[in-house]
C-alpha positions as CSV (number, residue, x, y, z in Angstrom):
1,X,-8.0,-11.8,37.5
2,X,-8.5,-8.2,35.9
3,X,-8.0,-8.0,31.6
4,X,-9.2,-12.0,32.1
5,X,-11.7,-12.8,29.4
6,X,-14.2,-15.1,30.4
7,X,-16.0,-17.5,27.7
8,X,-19.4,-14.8,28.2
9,X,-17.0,-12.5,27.2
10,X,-15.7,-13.5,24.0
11,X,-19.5,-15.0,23.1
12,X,-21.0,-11.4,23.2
13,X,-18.1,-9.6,21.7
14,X,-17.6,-7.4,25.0
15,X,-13.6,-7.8,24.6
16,X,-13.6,-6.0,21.7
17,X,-15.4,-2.7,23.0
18,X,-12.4,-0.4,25.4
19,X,-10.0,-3.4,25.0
20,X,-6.5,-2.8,26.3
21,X,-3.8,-4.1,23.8
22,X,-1.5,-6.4,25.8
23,X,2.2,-6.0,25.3
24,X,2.1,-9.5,22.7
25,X,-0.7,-8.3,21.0
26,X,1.5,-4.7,20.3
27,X,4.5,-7.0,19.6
28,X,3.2,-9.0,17.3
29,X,1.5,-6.0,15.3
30,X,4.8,-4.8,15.1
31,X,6.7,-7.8,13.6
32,X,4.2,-8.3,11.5
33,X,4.8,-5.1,9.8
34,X,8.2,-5.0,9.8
35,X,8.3,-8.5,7.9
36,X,5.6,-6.8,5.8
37,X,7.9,-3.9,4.8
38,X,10.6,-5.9,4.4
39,X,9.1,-8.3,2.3
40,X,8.1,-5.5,0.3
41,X,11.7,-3.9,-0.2
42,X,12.9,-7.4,-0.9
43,X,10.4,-7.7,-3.7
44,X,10.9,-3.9,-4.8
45,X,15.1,-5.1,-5.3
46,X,13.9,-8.0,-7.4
47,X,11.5,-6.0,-9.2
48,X,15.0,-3.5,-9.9
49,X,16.6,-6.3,-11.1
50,X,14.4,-6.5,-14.2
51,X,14.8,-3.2,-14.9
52,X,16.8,-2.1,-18.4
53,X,19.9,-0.2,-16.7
54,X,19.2,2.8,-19.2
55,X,16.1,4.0,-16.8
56,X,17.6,2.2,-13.3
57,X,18.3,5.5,-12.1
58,X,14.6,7.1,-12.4
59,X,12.4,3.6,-11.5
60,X,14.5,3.2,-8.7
61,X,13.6,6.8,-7.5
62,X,9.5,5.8,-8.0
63,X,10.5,3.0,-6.5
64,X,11.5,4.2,-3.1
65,X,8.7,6.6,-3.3
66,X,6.5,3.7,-3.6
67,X,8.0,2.1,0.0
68,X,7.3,5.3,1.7
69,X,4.4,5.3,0.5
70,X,4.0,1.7,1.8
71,X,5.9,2.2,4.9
72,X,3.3,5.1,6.1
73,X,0.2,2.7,5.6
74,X,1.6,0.5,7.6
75,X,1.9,3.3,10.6
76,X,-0.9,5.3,10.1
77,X,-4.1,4.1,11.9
78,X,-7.7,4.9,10.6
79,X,-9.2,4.5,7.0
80,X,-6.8,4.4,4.2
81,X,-9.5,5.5,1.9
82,X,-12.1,8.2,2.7
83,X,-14.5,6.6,0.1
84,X,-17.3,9.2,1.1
85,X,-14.4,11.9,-0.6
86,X,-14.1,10.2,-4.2
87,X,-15.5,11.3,-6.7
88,X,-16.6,10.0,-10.5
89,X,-15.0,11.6,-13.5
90,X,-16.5,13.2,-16.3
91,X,-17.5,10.7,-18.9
92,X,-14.8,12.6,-21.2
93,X,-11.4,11.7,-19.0
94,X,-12.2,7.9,-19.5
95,X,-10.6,7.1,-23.1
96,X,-10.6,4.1,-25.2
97,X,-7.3,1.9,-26.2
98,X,-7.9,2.6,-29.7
99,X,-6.6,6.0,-28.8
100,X,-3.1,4.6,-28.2
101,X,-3.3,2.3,-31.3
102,X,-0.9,4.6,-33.1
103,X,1.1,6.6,-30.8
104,X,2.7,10.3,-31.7
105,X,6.6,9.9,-31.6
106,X,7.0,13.3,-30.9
107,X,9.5,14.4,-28.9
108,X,8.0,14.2,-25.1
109,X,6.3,10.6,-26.1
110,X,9.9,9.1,-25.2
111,X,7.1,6.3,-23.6
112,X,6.7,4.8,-27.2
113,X,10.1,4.2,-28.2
């Protein structure tokens, strides 16, 4: 029976090199991430619910991004991360907390207050 698997097969690894996705294995790839994105808008909704309704408006919008951003990962194929592309940074972008200790309240710092 062609696309059988014998027991040799599955031993040596030899199913996993130019294996054919069967139409089960496709369908449950996809059900599996469409309950992963839906879990993750339900989540993102109770995560809204929390949210003071003076700044509803603009978490909501970060929020959506955020499940775009989500709902491409779970399309796109390959590495999520090229980790040979990342760099360290300079020794004077990483900060201390005592820094934010005492914050300005400036206008623009509307973060503090």
């Amino acid at each position: 029976m062609q696309g059988h698997l014998t027991m040799a097969d599955r031993k040596t690894g030899a199913f996993t090199k130019g294996h054919q996705r069967r139409g089960s294995e496709i369908e449950f790839q996809e059900l599996t991430h469409r309950d992963a994105k839906q879990a993750m808008a339900k989540e993102l909704y109770k995560l809204m619910n929390t949210v003071p309704t003076g700044t509803k408006e603009t978490v909501e919008k970060e929020l959506d991004g955020f499940q775009r951003l989500f709902d491409r990962f779970m399309v796109e194929t390959g590495p999520s991360v090229e980790w040979e592309d990342i760099k360290l940074l300079p020794q004077e972008a990483v900060s201390t907390e005592n820094v934010y200790k005492n914050p300005s309240k400036e206008p623009g710092c509307k973060l503090w207050y």
